[in-house]
C-alpha atoms as an extended CHARMM CRD file, in Angstrom:
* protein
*
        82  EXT
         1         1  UNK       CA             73.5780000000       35.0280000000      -15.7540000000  PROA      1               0.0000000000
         2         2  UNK       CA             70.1180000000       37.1490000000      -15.4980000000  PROA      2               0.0000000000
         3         3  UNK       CA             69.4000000000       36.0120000000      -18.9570000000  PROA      3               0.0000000000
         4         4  UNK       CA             70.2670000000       32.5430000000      -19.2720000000  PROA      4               0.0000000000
         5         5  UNK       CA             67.7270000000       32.1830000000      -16.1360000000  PROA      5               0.0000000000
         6         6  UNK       CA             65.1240000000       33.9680000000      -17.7970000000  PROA      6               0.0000000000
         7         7  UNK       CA             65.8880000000       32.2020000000      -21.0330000000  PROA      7               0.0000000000
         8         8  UNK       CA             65.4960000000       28.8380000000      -18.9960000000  PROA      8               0.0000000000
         9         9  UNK       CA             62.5880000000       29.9420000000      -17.4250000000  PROA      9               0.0000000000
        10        10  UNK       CA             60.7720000000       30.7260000000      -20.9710000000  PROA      10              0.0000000000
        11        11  UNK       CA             61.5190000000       27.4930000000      -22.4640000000  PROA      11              0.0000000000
        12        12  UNK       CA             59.9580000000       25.3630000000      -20.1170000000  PROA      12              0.0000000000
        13        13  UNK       CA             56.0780000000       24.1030000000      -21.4550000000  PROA      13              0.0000000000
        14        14  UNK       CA             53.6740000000       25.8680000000      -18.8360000000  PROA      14              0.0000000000
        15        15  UNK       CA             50.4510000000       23.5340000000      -18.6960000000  PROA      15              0.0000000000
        16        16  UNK       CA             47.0500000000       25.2670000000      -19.7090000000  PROA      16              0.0000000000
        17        17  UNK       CA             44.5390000000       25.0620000000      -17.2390000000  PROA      17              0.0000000000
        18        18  UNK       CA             41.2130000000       24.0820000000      -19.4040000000  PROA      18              0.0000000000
        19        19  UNK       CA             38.0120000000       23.6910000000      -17.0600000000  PROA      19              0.0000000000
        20        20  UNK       CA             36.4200000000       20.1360000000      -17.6170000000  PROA      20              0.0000000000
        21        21  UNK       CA             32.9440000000       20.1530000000      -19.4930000000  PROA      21              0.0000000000
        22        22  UNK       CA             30.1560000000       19.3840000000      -17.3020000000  PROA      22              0.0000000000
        23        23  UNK       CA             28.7740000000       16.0810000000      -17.9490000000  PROA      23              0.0000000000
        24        24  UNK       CA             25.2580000000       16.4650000000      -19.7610000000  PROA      24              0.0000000000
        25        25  UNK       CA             22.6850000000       14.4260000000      -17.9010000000  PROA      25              0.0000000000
        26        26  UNK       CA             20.9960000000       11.8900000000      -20.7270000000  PROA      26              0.0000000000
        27        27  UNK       CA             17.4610000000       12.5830000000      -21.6850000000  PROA      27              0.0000000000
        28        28  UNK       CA             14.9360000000        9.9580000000      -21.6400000000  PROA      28              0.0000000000
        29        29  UNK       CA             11.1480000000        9.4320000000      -22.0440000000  PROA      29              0.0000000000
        30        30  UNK       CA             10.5690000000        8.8960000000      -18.3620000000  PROA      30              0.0000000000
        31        31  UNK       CA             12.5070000000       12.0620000000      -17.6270000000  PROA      31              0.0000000000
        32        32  UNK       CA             10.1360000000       14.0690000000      -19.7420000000  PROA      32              0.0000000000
        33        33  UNK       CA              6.6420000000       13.0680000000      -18.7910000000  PROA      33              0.0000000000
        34        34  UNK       CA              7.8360000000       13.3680000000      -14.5690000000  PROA      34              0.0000000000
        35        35  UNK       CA              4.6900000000       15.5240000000      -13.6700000000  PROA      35              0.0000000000
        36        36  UNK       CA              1.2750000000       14.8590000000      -13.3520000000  PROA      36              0.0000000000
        37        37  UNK       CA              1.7720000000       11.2310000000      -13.0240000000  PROA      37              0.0000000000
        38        38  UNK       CA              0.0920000000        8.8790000000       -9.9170000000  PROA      38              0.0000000000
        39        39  UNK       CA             -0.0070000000        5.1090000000       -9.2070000000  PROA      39              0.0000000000
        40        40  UNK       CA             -2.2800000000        2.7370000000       -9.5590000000  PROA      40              0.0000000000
        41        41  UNK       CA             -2.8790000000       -0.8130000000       -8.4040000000  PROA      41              0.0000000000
        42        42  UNK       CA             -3.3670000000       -2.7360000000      -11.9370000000  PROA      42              0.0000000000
        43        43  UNK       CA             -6.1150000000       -5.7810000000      -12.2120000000  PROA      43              0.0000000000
        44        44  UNK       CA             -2.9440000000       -8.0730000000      -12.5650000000  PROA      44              0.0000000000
        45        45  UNK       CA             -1.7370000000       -7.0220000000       -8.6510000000  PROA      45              0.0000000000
        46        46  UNK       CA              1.1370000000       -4.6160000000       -9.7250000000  PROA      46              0.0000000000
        47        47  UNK       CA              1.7700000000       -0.8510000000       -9.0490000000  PROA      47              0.0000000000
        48        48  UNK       CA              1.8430000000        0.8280000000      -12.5150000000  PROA      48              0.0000000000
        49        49  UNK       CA              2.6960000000        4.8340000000      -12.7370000000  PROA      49              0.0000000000
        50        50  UNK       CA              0.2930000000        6.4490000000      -15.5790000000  PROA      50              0.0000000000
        51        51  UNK       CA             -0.1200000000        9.9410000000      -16.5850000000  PROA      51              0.0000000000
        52        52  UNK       CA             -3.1590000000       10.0540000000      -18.5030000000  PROA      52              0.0000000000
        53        53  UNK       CA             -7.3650000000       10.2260000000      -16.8540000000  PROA      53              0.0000000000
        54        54  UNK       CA             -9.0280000000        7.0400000000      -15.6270000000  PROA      54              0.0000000000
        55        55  UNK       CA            -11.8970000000        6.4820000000      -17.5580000000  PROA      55              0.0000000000
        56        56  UNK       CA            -14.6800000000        3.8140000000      -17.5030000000  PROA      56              0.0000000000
        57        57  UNK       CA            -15.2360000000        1.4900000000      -20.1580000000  PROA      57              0.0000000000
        58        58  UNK       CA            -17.4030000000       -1.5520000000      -21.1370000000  PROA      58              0.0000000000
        59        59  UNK       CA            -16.5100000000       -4.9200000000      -20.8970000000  PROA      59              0.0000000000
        60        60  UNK       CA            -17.2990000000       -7.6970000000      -23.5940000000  PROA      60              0.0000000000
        61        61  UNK       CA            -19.5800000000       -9.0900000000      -20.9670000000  PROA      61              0.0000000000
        62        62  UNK       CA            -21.8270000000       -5.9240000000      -20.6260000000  PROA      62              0.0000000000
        63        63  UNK       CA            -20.2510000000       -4.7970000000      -17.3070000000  PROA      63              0.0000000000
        64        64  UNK       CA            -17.5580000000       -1.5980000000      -16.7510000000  PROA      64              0.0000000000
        65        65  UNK       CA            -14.2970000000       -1.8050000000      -15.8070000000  PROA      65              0.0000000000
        66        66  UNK       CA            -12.3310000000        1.0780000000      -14.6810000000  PROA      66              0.0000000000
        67        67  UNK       CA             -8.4970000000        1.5610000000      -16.5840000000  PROA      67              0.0000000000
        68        68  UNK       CA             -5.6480000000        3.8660000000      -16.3070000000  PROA      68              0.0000000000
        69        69  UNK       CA             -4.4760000000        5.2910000000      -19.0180000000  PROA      69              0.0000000000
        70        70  UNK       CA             -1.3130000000        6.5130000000      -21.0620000000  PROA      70              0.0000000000
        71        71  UNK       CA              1.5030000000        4.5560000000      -18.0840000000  PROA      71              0.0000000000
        72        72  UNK       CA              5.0380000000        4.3510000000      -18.1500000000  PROA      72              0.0000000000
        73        73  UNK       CA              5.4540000000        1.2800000000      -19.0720000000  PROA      73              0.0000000000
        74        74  UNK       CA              4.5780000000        2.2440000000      -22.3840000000  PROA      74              0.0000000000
        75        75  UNK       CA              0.4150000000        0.4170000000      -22.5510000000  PROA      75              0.0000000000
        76        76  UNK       CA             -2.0720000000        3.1490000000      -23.3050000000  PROA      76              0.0000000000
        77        77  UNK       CA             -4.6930000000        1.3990000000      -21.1290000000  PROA      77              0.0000000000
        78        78  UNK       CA             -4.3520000000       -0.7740000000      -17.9000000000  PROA      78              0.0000000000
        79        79  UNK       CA             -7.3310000000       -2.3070000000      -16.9170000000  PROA      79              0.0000000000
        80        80  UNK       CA             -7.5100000000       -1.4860000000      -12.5700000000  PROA      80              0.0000000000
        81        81  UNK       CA             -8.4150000000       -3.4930000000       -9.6120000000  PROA      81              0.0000000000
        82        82  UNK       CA            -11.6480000000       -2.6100000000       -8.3370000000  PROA      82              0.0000000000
């Protein structure tokens, strides 16, 4: 009797246990370039995020205009509201 229980008991499928994989977290170009970002308020009225200095440069009329540069959006310069 003791072995045909322990015979039934070894024949049954015992389920593995296998901890799930963590889920990776995608990687994209905004996630990179987080720090040392700031906004500005573009010429066109809208917020724009940019990473790079603003510089000063001349206008086809003589004048300077003041841009942002290197913004998430992808444009390397964004011309600023003054």
């Amino acid at each position: 009797m003791k072995v045909l229980t322990l015979a039934l008991l070894l024949s049954l499928p015992v389920a593995q246990v296998i901890p799930p994989k963590p889920l990776r977290q995608p990687i994209t170009h905004n996630t990179k370039r987080s720090k040392g970002g700031r906004w500005y308020l573009a010429a066109t009225g809208h917020a724009v995020y940019c990473y790079g200095p603003v510089m000063t440069v001349p206008r086809a009329n003589g004048g300077l205009q003041k841009v942002a540069t290197f913004c998430r959006d992808g444009s390397a310069v964004v011309p600023l509201k003054e």
